[in-house]
Legacy VTK file of the C-alpha trace (Angstrom):
# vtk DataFile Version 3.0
C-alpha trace
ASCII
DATASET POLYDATA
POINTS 307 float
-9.988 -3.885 18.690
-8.362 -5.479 21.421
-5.880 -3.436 23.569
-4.335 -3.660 26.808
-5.057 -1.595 29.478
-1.551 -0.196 30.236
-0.275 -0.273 26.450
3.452 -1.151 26.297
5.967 1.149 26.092
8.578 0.080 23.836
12.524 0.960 23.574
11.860 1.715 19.916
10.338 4.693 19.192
7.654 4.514 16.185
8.320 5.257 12.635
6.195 7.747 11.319
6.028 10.094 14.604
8.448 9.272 17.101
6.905 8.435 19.936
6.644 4.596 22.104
3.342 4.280 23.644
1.383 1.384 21.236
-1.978 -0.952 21.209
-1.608 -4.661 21.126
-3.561 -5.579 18.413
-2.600 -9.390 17.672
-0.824 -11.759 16.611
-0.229 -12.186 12.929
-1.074 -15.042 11.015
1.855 -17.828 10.442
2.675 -19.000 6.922
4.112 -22.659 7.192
6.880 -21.746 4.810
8.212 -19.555 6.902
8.831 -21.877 9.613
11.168 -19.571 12.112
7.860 -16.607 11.945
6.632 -18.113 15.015
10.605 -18.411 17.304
10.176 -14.188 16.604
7.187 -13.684 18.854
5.475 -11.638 16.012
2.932 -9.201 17.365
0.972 -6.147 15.587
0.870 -2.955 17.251
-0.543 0.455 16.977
0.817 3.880 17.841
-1.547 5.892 19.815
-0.432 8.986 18.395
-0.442 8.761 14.615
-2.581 5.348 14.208
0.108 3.845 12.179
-0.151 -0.360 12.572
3.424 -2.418 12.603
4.631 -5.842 13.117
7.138 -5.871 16.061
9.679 -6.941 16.381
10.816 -6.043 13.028
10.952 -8.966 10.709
14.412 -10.363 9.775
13.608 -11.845 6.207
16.604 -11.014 3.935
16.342 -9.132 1.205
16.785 -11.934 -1.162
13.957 -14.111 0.941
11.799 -11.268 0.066
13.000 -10.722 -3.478
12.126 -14.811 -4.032
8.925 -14.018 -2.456
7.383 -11.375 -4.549
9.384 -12.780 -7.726
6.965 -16.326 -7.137
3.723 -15.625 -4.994
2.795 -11.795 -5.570
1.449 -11.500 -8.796
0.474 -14.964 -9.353
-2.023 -14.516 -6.285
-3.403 -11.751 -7.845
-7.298 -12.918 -9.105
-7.603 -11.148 -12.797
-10.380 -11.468 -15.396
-11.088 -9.501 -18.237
-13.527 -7.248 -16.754
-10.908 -6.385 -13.673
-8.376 -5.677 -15.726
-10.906 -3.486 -17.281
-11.731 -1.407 -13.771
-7.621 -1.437 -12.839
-6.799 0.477 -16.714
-9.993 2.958 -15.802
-8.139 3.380 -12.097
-5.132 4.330 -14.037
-6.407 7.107 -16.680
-8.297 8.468 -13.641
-5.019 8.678 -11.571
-2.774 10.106 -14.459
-5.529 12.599 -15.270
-5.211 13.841 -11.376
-1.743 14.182 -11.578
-1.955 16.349 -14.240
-5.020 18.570 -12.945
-2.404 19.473 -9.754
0.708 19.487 -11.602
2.877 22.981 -11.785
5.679 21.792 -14.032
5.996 20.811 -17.415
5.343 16.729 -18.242
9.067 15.827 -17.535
10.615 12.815 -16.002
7.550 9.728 -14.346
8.499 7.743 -11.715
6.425 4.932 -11.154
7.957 3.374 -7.349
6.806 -0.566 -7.552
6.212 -0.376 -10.963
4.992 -4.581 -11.714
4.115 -5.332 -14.823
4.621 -1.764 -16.505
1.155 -0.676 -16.903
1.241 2.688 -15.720
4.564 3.288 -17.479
2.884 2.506 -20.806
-0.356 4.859 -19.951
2.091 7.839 -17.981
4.473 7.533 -21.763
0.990 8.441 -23.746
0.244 11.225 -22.051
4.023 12.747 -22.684
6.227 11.923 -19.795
9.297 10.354 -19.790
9.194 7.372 -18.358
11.034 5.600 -14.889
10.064 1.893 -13.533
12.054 0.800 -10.077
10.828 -2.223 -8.326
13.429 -4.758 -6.472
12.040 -7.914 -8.962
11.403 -7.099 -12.476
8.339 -7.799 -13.190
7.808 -5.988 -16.582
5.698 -7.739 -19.278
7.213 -7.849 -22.559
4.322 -5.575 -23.839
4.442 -3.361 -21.293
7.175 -1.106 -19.657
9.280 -1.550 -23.082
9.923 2.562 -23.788
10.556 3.135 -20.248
14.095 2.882 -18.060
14.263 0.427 -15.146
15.677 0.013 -11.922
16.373 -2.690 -10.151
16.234 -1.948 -6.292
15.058 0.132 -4.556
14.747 4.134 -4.534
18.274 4.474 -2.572
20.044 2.445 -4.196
19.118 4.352 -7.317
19.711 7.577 -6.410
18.690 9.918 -8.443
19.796 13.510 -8.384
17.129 16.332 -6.414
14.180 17.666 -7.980
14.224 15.100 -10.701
10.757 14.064 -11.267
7.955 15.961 -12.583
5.638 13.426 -10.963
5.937 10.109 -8.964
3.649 6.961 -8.794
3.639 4.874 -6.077
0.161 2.080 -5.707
0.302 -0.884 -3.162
4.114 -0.550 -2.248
4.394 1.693 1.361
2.723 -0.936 3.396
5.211 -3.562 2.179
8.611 -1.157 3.125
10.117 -1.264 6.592
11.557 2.238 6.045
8.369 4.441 5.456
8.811 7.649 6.347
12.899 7.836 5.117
11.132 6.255 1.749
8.686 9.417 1.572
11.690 12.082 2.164
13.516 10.135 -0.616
10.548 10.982 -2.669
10.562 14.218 -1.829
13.781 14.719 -2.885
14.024 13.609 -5.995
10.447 15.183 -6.426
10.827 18.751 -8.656
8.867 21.863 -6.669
5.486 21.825 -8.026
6.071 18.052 -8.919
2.932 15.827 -7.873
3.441 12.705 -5.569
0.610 10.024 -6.047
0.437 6.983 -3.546
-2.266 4.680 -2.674
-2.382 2.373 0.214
-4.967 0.244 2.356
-7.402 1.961 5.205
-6.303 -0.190 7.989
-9.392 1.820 9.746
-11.602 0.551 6.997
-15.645 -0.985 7.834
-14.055 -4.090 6.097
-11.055 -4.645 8.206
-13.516 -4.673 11.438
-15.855 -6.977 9.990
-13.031 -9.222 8.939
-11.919 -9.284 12.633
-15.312 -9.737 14.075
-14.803 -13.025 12.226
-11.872 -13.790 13.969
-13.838 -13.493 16.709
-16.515 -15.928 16.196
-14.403 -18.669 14.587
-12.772 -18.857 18.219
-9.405 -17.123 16.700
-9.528 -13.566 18.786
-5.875 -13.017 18.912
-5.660 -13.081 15.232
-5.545 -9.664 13.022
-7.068 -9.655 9.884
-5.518 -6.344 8.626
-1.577 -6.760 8.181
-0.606 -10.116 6.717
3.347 -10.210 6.586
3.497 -13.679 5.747
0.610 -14.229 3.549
0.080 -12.460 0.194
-0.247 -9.310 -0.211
2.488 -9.348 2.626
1.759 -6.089 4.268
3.783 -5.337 7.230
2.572 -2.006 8.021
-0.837 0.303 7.885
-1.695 3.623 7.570
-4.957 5.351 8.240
-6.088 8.894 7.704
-4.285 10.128 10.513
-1.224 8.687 9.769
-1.126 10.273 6.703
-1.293 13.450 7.605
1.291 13.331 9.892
3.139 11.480 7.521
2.897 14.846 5.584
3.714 17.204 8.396
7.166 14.804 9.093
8.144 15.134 5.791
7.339 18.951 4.509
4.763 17.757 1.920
1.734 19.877 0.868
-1.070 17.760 1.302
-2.887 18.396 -1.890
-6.028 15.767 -1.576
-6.845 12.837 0.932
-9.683 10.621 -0.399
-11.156 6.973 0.474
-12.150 4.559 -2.178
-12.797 1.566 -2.987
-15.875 -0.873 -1.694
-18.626 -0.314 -4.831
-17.411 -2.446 -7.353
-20.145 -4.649 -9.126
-18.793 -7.652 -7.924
-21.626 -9.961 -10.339
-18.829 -8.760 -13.477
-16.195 -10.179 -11.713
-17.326 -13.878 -10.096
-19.287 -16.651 -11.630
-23.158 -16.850 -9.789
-23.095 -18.906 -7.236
-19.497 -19.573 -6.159
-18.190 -19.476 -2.991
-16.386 -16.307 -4.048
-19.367 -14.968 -5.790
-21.211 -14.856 -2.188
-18.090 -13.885 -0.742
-18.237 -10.943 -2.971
-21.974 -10.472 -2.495
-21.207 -9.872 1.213
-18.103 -7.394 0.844
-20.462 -5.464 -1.529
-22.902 -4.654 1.216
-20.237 -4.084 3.538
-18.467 -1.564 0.666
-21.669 0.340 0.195
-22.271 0.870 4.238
-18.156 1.954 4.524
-19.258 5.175 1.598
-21.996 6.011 4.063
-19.747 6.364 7.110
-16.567 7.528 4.911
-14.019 4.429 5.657
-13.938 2.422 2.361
-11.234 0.619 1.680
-8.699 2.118 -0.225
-6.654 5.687 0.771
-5.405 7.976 -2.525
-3.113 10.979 -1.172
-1.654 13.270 -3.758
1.144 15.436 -1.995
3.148 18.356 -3.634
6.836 19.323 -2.683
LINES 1 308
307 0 1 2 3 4 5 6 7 8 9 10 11 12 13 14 15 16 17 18 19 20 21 22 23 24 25 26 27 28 29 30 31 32 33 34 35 36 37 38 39 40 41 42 43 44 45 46 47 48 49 50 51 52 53 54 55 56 57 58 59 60 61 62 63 64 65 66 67 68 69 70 71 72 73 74 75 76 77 78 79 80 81 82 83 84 85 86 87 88 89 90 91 92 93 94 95 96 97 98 99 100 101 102 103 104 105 106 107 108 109 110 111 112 113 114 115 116 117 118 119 120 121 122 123 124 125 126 127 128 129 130 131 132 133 134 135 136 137 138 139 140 141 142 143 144 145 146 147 148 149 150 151 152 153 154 155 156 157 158 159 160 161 162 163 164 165 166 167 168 169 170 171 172 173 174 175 176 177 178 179 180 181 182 183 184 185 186 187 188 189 190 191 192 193 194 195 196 197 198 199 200 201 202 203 204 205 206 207 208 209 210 211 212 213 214 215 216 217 218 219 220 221 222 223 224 225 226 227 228 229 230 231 232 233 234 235 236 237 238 239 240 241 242 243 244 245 246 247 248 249 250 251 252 253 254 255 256 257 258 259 260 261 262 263 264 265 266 267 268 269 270 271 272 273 274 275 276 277 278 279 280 281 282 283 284 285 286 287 288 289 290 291 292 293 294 295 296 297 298 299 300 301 302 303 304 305 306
């Protein structure tokens, strides 16, 4: 990690726990189509409190920008075959089946925050709950998503009423919000008591992430981050790590139910053709997943939380 010596202490105070003294990290990397990134200064940062990574200063894409963003790059970068599709619907049963192991209220009202293509709407309506999609594109299949509502925004604008949700959903969306910790007290408040709150977001502490910047390193590029890519897909502009969770919890009142890492032991050979540049690729991630279960910092964070 590279860090200054006297970390700078910023007029803005940080997000998740309040306080301005941060780690330079790096710069981020610039996407040619966003030709004014670069007249912003963009640097990543680090709180040295609660571990939570940012971009600063805050970027100033519009909301439409982003809505044309995710509406024509997000989901067609995404790298699918049959047997990954496969491992994401197994992710999902597991997921809903945790849910209801911790839930204290009956199977009401599902709200899956960032919903996509309507996946976990279709598996969450099986198992008996009323249904709920809000994302700020609509990205619903026509096969998926049908018998659920949707929402078009985001989770202000649709204000629901308090304690509204028996459970809520939320996979890949807090690193891409600028608002994190209002978004979880939003959550929380439309989240019924005993009502389950399932998110899942990227270890920015992960064995991965520091190999990736060792990489940097060697390729002569030391100032760049390979963690948070605003400007490249999956457009992260934030990271969380264990710590940040937790204090993530304590900010907003949540019962921290379970913390786990995951991700990193996938049998890559089902996914990539022998021999391919991204078969090796995967090869070498594979080792790199099995050594991150050893020393517990995989890939992947799951936090279930309970109001």
């Amino acid at each position: 990690m590279n860090s200054l010596q006297n970390p700078p202490k910023l007029s803005v105070p940080c997000k998740i726990c309040g306080r301005n003294y941060f780690s330079y990290i790096g710069r981020p990397r610039y996407n040619p189509d966003f030709p004014r990134c670069k007249e912003n200064d963009y640097r990543i940062l680090q709180c040295q409190y609660c571990r939570y990574y940012f971009v600063f200063p805050e970027i100033d894409l519009t909301r439409e920008e982003w809505q044309k963003l995710y509406a024509s790059n997000y989901f067609n970068a995404c790298h699918k075959t049959r047997w990954h599709e496969q491992l994401r619907q197994k992710e999902r049963v597991e997921r809903l089946k945790l849910i209801l192991k911790h839930l204290n209220v009956p199977r009401g009202r599902f709200l899956d925050m960032g919903c996509g293509e309507g996946l976990v709407l279709d598996q969450a309506s099986a198992l008996g709950f009323e249904t709920y999609g809000l994302d700020i594109v609509n990205n619903l299949s026509p096969c998926h998503g049908t018998q659920s509502q949707f929402y078009w925004g985001d989770i202000f604008q649709a204000q629901f009423p308090d304690d509204y949700f028996s459970a809520i959903y939320m996979d890949s969306v807090l690193e891409h919000l600028t608002n994190p910790l209002e978004t979880i007290k939003e959550l929380k408040r439309v989240l019924r008591p005993g009502g389950v709150l399932l998110i899942v977001v990227p270890n920015e502490d992960s064995l991965e992430n520091d190999v990736k910047k060792l990489a940097y390193r060697i390729v002569s590029e030391s100032d760049t981050y390979g963690r948070i890519k605003p400007f490249y897909s999956p457009f992260h502009i934030q990271g969380f790590t264990t710590r940040t969770i937790k204090v993530v919890c304590r900010m907003c009142g949540l019962r921290l139910l379970e913390l786990r890492e995951f991700g990193g032991k996938y049998t890559f050979w089902k996914d990539e053709r022998f021999g391919t540049k991204a078969f090796w690729s995967g090869l070498v991630l594979n080792l790199i997943g099995l050594v991150s279960i050893i020393n517990q910092r995989q890939i992947q964070l799951l936090i279930l939380a309970s109001k």
